[in-house]
C-alpha positions in Angstrom: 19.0 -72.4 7.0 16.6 -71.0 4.8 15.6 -67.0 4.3 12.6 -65.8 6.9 10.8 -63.6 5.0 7.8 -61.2 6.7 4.7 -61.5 5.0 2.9 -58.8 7.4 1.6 -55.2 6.4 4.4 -53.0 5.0 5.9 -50.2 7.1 7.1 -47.9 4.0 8.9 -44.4 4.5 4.9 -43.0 3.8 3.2 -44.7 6.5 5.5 -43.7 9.0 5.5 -40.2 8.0 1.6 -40.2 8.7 2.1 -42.1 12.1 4.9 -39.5 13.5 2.4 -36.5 11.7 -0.4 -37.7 13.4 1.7 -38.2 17.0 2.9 -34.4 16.3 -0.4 -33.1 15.9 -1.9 -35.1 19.1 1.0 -33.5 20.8 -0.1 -29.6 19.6 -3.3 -30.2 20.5 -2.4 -31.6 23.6 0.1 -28.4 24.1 -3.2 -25.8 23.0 -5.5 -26.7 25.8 -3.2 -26.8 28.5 -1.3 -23.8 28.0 -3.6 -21.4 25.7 -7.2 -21.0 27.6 -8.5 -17.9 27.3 -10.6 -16.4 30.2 -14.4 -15.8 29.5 -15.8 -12.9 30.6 -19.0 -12.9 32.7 -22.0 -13.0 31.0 -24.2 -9.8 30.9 -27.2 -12.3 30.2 -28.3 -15.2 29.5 -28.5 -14.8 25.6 -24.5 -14.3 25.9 -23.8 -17.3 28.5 -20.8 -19.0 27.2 -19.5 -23.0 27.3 -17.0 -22.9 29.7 -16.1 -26.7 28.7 -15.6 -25.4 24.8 -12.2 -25.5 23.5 -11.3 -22.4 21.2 -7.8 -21.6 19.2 -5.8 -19.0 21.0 -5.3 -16.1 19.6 -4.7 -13.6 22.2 -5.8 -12.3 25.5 -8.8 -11.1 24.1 -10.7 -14.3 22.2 -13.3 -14.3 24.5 -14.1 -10.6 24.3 -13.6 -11.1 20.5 -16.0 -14.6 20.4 -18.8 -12.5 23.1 -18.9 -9.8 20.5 -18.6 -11.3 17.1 -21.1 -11.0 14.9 -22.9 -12.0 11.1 -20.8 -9.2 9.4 -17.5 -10.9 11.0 -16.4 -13.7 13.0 -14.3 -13.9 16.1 -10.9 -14.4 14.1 -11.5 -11.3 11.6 -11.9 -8.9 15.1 -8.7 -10.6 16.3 -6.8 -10.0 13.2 -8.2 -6.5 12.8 -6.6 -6.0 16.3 -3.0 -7.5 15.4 -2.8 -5.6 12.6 -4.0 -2.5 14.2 -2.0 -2.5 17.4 -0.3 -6.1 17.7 -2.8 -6.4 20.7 -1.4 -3.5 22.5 -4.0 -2.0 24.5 -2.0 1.1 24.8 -1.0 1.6 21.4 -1.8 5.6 19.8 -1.0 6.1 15.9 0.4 9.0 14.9 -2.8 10.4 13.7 -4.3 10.0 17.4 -6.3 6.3 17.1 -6.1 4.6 20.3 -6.7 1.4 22.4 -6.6 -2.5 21.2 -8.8 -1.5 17.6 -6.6 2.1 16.8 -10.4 4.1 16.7 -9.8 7.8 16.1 -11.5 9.6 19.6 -13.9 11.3 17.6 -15.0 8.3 16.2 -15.4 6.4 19.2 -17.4 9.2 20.6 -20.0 9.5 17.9 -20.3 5.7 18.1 -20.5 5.8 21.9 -23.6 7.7 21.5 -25.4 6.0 18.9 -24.7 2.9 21.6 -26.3 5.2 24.1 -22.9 4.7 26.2 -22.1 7.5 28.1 -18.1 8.7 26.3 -17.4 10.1 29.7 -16.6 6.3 30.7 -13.1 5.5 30.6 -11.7 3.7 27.4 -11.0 0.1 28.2 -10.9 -3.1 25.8 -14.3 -4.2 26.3 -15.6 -1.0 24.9 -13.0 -0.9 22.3 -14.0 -3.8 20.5 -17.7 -3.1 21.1 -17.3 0.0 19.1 -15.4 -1.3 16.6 -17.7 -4.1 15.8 -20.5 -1.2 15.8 -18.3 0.7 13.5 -17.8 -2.3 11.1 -22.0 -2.7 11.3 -22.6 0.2 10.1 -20.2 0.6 7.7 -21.2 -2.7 6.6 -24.9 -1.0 6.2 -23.5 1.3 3.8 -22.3 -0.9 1.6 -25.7 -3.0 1.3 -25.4 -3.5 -2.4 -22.4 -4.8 -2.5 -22.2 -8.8 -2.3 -21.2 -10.5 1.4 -18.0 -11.9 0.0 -16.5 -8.6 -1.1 -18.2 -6.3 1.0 -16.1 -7.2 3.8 -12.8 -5.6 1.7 -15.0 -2.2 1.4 -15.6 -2.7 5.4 -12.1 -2.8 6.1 -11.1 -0.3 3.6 -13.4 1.9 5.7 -12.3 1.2 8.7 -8.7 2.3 7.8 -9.1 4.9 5.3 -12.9 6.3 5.7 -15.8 5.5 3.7 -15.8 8.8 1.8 -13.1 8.2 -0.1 -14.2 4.7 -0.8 -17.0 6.2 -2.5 -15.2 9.1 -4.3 -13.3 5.8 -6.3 -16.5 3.6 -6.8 -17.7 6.9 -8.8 -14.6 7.5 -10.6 -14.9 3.4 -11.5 -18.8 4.0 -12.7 -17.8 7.0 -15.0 -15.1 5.0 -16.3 -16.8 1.7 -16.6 -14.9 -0.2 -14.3 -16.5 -2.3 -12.0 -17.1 -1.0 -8.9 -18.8 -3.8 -6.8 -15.3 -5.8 -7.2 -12.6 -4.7 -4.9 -9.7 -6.0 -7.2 -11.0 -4.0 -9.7 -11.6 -1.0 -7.6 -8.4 -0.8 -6.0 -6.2 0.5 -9.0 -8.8 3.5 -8.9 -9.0 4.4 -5.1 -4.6 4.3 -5.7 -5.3 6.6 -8.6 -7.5 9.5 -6.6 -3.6 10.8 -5.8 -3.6 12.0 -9.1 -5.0 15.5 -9.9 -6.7 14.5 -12.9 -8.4 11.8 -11.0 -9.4 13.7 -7.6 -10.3 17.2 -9.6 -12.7 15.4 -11.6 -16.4 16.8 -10.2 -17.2 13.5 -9.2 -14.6 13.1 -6.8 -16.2 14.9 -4.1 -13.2 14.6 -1.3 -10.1 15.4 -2.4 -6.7 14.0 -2.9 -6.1 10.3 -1.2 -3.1 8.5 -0.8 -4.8 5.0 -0.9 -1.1 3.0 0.0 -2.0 2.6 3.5 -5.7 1.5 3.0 -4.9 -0.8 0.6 -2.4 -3.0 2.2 -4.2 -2.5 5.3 -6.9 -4.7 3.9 -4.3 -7.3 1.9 -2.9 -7.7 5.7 -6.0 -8.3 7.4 -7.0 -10.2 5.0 -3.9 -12.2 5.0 -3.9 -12.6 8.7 -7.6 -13.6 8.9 -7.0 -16.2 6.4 -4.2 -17.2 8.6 -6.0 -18.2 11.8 -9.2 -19.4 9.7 -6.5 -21.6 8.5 -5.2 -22.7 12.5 -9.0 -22.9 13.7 -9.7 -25.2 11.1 -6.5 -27.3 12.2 -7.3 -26.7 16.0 -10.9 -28.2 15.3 -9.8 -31.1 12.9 -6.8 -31.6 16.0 -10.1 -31.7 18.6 -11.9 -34.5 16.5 -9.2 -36.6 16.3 -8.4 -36.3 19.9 -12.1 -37.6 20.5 -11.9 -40.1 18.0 -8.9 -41.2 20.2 -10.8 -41.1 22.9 
């Protein structure tokens, strides 16, 4: 009896790694949407109404608070990873230096920005408010730094946010007088870790004093780290969503 050979296509060790990738990623998807919705808050008007029947990547309890409030200086994810880094989403949390609540706002911060809102700071602090301040915080800071291109300006933001602005600008005149650039973070940050030095923050342009920059600097390497992180997962979680309609 002569050898039956199969002449149909080939099933190679590649082709069956794509297939059982493919079945594991229908399966996450599948696994997202039915166990990590994320309540949306009530509308406060029309201009804010939301798509219930829109599929999002959880994050944490607070997505839709974080998607309502998002704005053009940062998206939905970079408020979420602000938070993790800040408090791990602990709407309890208090630093040692006072900040409190889900974005770690100092009081007297949240206060002054309170006001500017026109929000009355004898209302209770509550998570809605904290991240409403916080995105008003990262506006304005984001104001101050104008001049300062949209792709890095957001490190300035969040070097800000962590360390104050002052200080921020005490280094970007330290960089001028020294020639360094000071419109690139990478370039700034060995001088805002320098104003630690005496012969860096006695200099007259320094106008704030000594600053331990080690905090604010990883501060912004881990936000930065996380935010690319679940830019990465959305993109999955959407790419996950068109295949699933494709499948349809």
């Amino acid at each position: 009896m002569g050898e039956t050979r199969y002449n149909g296509p080939e099933m190679n060790v590649k082709k069956i790694l794509v297939l059982l990738l493919t079945a594991a990623l229908i399966l996450v998807l599948f696994l997202t949407r039915t166990r990590h919705q994320t309540p949306i808050p009530e509308p406060e008007s029309e201009e804010e109404t939301v798509d219930a029947s829109e599929q999002f990547l959880y994050i944490s309890p607070y997505d839709s608070l974080f998607r309502l409030y998002a704005d053009s200086v940062c998206d939905w994810k970079m408020l979420a990873a602000i938070a993790y880094v800040e408090s791990k989403f602990d709407t309890t949390a208090r630093s040692y230096r006072g900040a409190q609540g889900l974005m770690q706002i100092m009081p007297s911060t949240y206060r002054h920005l309170l006001a500017r809102m026109g929000v009355s700071d004898t209302m209770a602090q509550n998570v809605e408010l904290d991240i409403m301040v916080a995105v008003r915080y990262m506006d304005e800071l984001s104001k101050s730094f104008y001049f300062i291109n949209e792709n890095e300006r957001i490190n300035y933001i969040l070097g800000s946010y962590n360390g104050g602005s002052n200080h921020i600008f005490d280094a970007m005149r330290i960089a001028r007088k020294k020639g360094i650039n000071r419109y690139n973070w990478s370039s700034l940050a060995p001088v805002l870790a320098s104003l630690s030095n005496p012969e860096v923050y006695n200099d007259s342009v320094c106008q704030y004093g000594a600053f331990d920059a080690t905090e604010t600097l990883n501060y912004v390497r881990r936000v930065t780290r996380k935010y690319n992180e679940y830019k990465s997962k959305d993109l999955m979680f959407r790419a996950l969503e068109k295949l699933a309609e494709n499948n349809k």
